[in-house]
C-alpha positions in Angstrom: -2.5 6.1 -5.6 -5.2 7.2 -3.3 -8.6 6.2 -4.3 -10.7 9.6 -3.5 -14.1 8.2 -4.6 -15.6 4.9 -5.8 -14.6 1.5 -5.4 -11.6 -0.9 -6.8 -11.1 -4.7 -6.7 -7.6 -5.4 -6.1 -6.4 -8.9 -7.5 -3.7 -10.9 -6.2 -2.3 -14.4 -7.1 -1.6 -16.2 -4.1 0.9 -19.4 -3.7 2.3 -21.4 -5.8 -1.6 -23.1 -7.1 -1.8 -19.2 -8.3 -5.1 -18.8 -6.6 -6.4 -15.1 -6.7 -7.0 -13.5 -3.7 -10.1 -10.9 -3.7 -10.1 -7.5 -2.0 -12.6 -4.5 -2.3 -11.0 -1.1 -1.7 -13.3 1.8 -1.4 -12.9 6.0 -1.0 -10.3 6.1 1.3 -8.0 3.1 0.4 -4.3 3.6 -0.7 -2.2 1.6 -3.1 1.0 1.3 -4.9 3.5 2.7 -1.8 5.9 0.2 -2.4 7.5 2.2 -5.4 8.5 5.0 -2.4 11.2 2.5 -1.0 12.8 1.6 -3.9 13.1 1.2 -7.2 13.5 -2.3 -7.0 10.2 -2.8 -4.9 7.8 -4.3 -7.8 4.2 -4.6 -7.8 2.5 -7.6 -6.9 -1.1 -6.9 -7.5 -3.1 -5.5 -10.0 -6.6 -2.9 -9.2 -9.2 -2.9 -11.4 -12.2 0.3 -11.5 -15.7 -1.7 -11.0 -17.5 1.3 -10.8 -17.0 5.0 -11.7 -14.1 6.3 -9.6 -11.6 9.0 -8.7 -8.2 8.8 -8.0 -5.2 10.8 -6.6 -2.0 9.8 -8.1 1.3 10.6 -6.2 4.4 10.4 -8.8 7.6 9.2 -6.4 9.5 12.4 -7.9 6.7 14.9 -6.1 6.9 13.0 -3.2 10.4 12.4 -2.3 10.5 16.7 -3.0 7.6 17.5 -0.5 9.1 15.0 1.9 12.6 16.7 1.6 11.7 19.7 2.8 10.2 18.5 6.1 13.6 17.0 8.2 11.4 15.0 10.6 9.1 12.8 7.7 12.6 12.9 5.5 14.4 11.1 8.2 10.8 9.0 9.0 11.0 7.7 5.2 14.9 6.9 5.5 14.7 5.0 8.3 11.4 3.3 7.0 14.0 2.3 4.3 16.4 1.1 5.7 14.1 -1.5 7.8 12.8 -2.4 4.5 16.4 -3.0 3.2 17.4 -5.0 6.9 13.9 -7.0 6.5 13.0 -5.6 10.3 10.2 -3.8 8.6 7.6 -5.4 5.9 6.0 -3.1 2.9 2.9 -4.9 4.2 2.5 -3.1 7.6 2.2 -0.1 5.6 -0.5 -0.9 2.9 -3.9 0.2 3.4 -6.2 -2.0 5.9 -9.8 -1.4 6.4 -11.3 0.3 9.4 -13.0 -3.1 10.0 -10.1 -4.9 9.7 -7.4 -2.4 11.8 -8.9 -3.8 15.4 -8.6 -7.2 14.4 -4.8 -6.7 13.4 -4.4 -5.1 16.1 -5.9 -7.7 18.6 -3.0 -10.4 16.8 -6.0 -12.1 14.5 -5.0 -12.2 11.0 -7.1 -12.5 7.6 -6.8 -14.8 4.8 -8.6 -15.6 2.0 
């Protein structure tokens, strides 16, 4: 789901005391790629409209058909996978991060709420 205009709150529960963890995504922000690495990838957050907005949604059948007919991003998604499957690769480094936030990922700091 790509959100093309307005401005979600994302809601997660957090550890075992169940705290919720917070997050405001705005136009621009992506969610819900797990379900495009398997159908055993559940989600683990829930996003809530606070204001008028517009989204884009992506059904995993139209996307695994545009992404077969390009080799290179077919074999890109495969082996983005298989990591998953191995554990080498985490569905985290590929959810959304905020501008803000990209340089201090970068830089080794991390955020938490």
């Amino acid at each position: 789901v790509f959100l093309l205009e307005g401005r979600v709150v994302k809601l997660e529960v957090l550890g075992p005391n169940e705290d919720i963890c917070e997050e405001i995504l705005v136009s621009g922000a992506w969610f819900g790629e797990r379900c495009f690495f398997g159908s055993d990838m559940i989600r683990e957050f829930t996003v809530i409209a606070d204001s008028q907005s517009e989204l884009a949604i992506l059904p995993l059948f139209e996307y695994m058909r545009v992404v077969q007919l390009f080799p290179r991003l077919w074999k890109q998604h495969n082996r983005l996978q298989k990591e998953c499957r191995r554990g080498k690769l985490h569905l985290e480094e590929l959810a959304y991060i905020r501008p803000s936030d990209h340089a201090r990922r970068a830089s080794g700091l991390v955020l938490t709420k």
